[in-house]
Kinemage of the C-alpha trace (Angstrom):
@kinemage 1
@onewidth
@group {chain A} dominant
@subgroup {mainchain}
@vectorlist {calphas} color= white
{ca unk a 1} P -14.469 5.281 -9.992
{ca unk a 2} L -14.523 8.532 -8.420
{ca unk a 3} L -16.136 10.340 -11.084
{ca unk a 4} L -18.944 7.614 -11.375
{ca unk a 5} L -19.288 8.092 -7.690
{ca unk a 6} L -20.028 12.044 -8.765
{ca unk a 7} L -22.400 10.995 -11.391
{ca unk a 8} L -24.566 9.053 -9.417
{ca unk a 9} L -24.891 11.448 -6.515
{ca unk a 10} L -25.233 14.384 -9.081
{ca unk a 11} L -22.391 16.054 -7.522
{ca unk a 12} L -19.526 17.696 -9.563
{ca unk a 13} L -16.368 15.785 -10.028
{ca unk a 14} L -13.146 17.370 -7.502
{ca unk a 15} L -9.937 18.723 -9.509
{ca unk a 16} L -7.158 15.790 -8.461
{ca unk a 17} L -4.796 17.147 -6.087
{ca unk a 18} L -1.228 16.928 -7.057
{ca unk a 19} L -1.289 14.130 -4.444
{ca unk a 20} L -3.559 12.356 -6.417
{ca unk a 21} L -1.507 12.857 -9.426
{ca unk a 22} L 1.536 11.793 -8.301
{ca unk a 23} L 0.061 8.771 -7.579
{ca unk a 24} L -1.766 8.143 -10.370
{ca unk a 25} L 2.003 8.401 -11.733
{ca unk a 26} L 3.218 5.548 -9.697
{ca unk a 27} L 5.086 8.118 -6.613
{ca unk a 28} L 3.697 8.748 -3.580
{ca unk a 29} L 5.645 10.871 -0.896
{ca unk a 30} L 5.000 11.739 2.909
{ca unk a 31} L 4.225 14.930 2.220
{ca unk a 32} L 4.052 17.204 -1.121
{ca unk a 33} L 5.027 20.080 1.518
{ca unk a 34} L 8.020 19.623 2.010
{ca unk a 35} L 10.333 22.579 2.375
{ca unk a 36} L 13.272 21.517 -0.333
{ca unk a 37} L 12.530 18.692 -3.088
{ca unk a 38} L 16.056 17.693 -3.041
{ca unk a 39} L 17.019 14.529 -1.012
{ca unk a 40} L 20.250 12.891 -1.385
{ca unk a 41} L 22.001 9.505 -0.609
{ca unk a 42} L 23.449 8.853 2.859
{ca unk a 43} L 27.351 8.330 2.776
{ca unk a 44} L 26.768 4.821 4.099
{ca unk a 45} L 25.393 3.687 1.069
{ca unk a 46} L 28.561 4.653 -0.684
{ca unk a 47} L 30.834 3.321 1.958
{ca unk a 48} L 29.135 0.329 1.507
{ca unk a 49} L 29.591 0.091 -2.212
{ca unk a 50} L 32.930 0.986 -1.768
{ca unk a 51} L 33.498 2.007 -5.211
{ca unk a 52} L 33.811 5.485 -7.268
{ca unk a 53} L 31.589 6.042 -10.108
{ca unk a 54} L 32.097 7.477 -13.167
{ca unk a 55} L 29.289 9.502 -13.999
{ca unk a 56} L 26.160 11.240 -11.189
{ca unk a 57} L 23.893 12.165 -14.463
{ca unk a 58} L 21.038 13.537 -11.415
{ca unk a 59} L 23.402 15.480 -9.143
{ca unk a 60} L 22.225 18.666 -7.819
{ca unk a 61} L 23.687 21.811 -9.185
{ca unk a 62} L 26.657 22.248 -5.747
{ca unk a 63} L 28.854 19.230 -5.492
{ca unk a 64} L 27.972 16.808 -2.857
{ca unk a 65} L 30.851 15.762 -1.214
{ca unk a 66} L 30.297 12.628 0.019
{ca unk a 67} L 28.955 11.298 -3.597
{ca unk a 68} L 32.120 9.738 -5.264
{ca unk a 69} L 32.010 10.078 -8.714
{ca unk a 70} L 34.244 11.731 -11.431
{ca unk a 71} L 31.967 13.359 -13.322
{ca unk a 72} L 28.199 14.871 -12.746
{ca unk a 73} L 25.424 16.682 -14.612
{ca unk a 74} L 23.281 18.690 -12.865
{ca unk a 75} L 19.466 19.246 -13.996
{ca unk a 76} L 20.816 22.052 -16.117
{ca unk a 77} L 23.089 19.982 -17.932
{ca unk a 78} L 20.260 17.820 -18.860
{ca unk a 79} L 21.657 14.452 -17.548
{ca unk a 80} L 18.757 12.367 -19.209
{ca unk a 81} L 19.590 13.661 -22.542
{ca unk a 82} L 23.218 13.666 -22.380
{ca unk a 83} L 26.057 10.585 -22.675
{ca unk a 84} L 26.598 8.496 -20.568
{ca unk a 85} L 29.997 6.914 -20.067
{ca unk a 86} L 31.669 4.449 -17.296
{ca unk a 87} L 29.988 3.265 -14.037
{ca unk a 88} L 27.078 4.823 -13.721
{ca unk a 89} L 25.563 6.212 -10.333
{ca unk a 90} L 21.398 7.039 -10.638
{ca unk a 91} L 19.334 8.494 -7.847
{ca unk a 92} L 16.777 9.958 -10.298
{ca unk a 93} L 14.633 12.503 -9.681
{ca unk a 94} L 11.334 10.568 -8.021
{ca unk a 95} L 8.157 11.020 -9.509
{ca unk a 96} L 6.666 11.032 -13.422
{ca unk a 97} L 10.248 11.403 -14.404
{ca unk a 98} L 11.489 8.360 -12.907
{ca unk a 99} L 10.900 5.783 -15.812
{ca unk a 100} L 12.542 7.496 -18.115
{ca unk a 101} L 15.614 7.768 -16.269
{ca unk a 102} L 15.449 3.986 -15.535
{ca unk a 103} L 14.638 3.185 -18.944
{ca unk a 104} L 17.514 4.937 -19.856
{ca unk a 105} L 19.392 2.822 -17.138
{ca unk a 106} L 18.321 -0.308 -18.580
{ca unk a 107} L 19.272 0.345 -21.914
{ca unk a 108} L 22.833 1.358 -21.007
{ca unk a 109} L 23.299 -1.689 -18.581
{ca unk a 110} L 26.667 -0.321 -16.732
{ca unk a 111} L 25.896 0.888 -13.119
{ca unk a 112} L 23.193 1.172 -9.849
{ca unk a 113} L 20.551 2.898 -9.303
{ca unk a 114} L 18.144 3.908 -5.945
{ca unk a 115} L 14.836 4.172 -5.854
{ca unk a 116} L 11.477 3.545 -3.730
{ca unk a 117} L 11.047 -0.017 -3.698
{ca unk a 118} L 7.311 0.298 -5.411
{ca unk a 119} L 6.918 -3.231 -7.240
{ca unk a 120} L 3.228 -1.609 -7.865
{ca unk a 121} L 4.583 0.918 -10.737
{ca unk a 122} L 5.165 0.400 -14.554
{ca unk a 123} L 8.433 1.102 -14.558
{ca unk a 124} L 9.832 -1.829 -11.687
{ca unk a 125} L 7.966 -4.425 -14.457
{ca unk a 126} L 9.577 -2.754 -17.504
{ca unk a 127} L 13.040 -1.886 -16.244
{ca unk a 128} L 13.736 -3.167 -12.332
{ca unk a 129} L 12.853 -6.290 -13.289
{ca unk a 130} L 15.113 -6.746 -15.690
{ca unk a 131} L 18.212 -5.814 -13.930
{ca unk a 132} L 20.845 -8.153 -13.222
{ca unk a 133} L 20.028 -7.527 -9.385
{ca unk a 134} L 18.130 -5.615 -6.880
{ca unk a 135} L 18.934 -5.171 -3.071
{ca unk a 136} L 15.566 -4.697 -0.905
{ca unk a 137} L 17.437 -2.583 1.827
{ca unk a 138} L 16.363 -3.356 5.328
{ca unk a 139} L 14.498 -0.516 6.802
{ca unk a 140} L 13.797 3.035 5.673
{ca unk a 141} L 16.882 5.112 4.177
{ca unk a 142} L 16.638 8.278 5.759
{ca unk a 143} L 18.091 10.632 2.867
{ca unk a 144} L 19.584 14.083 3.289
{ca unk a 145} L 17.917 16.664 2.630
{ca unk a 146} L 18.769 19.826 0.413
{ca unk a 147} L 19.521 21.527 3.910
{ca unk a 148} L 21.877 18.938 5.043
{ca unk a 149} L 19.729 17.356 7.592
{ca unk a 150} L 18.675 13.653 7.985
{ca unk a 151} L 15.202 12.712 7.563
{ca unk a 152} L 13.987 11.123 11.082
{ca unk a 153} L 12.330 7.911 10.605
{ca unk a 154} L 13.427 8.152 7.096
{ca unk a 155} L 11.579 7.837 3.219
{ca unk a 156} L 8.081 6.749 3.435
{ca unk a 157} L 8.407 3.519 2.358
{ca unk a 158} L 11.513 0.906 1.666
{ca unk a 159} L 14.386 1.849 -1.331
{ca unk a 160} L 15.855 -0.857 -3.249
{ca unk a 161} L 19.435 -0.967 -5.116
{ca unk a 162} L 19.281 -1.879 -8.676
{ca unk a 163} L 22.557 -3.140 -10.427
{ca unk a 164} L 22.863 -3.683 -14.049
{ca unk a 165} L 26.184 -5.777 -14.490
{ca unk a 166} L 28.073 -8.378 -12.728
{ca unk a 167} L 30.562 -5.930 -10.981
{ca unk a 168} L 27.839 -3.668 -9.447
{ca unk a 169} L 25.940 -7.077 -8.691
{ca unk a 170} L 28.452 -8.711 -6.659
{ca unk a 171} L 28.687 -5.047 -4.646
{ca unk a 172} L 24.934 -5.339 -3.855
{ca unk a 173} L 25.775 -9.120 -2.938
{ca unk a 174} L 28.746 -8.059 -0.242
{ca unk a 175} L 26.494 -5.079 0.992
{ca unk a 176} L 23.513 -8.146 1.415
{ca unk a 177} L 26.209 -10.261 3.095
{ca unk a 178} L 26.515 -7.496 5.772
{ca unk a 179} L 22.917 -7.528 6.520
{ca unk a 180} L 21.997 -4.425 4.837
{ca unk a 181} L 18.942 -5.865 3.218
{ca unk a 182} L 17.945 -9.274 0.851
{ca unk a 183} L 19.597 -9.263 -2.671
{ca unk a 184} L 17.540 -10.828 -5.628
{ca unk a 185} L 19.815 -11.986 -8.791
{ca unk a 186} L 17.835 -11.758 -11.480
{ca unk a 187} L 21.232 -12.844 -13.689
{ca unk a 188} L 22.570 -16.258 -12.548
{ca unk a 189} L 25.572 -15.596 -15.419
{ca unk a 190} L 27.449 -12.901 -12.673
{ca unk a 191} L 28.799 -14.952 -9.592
């Protein structure tokens, strides 16, 4: 549309920003500024699920604490494109890169994943959708940053837990049941 705007006025079309590209690619962000692109789940959500995973296959390169799982591949370990065994914990990297890494989700079925909840983009149809759950959480999750610090009013817009299985689905339905958002079972089979 813009360009035929351009053509009509006889103007020269603008280079997209990386703003606009982003969200051409289904992500938008408060700001493409921001001093670290790392941001990583509260504790609370993992109190809340109450469970250790298995495998992080997105967790930064120095151990987060606070993120139980066994096992972890960092972005040089190529999590994407390596196996994936037991309960699986997914905070992908946000972005163009984030349907593959549900895709990849989907196909393996064991596990939960976080993202924006952006029912607008490709990938919710293809892969969210066909979860066996997804908690809407109430309010904005205010992630921590690569710094350590808490976002203030939190993520730009709403995050959603996606479970693929009836174990991770019933901790998504507990975590609903103490008000933490609205769980949708896509799977009547679990519970």
């Amino acid at each position: 549309m813009a360009n035929e705007i351009h053509d009509f006025l006889g103007m020269e079309p603008e280079e997209e920003t990386e703003e606009q590209m982003a969200k051409a690619a289904g992500f938008t962000h408060d700001s493409v500024n921001n001093a670290t692109v790392d941001w990583y789940t509260p504790k609370w959500i993992f109190d809340e699920l109450n469970t250790t995973f298995d495998l992080d296959p997105c967790h930064p390169k120095e151990r987060i604490p606070w993120i139980p799982v066994k096992k972890h591949y960092s972005l040089e370990d190529d999590g994407l494109s390596s196996p994936w065994e037991g309960n699986v914990w997914l905070n992908p990297p946000y972005g163009k890169e984030t349907s593959a890494w549900l895709e990849k989700m989907h196909t393996y079925r064991h596990g939960i994943a976080l993202v924006f909840a952006r029912t607008d983009c490709k990938w919710y149809h293809n892969y969210v959708a066909k979860a066996d759950g997804i908690l809407f959480l109430k309010g904005r999750v205010k992630f921590v940053d690569g710094l350590g610090k808490t976002g203030g009013s939190g993520a730009g817009c709403g995050s959603m837990l996606i479970s693929w299985d009836g174990i991770n689905t019933r901790r998504l339905w507990l975590m609903a049941e103490r008000g933490h958002g609205h769980l949708v079972k896509l799977n009547s089979d679990f519970f």
